[in-house]
C-alpha positions in Angstrom: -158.0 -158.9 -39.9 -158.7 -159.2 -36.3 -162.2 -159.0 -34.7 -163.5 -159.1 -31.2 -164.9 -162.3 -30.0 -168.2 -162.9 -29.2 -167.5 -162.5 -25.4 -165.8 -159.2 -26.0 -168.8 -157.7 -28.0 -170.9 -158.7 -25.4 -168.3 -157.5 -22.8 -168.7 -154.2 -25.0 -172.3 -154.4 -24.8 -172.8 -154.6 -21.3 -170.5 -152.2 -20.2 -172.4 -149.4 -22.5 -175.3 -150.6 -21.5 -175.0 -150.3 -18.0 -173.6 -146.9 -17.8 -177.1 -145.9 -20.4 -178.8 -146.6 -17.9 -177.1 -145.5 -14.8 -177.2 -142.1 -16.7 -180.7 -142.9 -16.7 -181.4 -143.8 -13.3 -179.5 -140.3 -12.4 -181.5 -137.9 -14.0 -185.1 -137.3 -13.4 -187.5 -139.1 -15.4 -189.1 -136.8 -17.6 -185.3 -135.8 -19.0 -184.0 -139.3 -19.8 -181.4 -139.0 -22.5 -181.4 -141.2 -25.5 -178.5 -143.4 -26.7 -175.7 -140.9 -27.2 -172.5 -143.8 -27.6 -170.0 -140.4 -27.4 -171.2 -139.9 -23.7 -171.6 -143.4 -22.9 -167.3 -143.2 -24.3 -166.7 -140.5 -22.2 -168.1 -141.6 -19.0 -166.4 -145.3 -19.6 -163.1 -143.6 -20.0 -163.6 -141.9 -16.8 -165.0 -145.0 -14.6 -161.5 -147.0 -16.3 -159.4 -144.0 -14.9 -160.8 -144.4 -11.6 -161.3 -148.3 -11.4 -157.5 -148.3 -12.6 -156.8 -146.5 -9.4 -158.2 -148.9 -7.3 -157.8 -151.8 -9.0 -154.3 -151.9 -9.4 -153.2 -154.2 -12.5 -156.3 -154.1 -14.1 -156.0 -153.9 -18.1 -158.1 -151.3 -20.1 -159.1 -155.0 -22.8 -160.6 -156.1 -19.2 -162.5 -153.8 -18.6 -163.4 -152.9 -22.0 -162.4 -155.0 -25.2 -161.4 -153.5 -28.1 -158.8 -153.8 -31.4 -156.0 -151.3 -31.7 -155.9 -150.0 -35.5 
């Protein structure tokens, strides 16, 4: 079976942890969300769309790592 290095999970882990926080930083402090990894996904799909676009050749395992089942 194959499984992420440990410089993919922590590739992983910063990328969700960043936008968490940027979500954070953009709403006002009294509603500050709580982990919610299905919005975190969502909002990572969506920066990859749009860093694809300007970052031409960029791969979706460099910007996020992950294994295909």
């Amino acid at each position: 079976m194959t499984q992420l290095t440990k410089q993919q999970i922590g590739r992983q882990d910063f990328v969700d942890n960043q936008i968490f926080e940027l979500i954070n930083s953009l709403v006002p402090p009294s509603k500050r969300i709580e982990w919610d990894i299905e919005l975190i996904g969502n909002i990572r799909e969506s920066f990859y769309k749009e860093i694809r676009k300007k970052i031409k050749n960029t791969k979706e395992k460099q910007f996020y790592s992950f294994i295909k089942i």
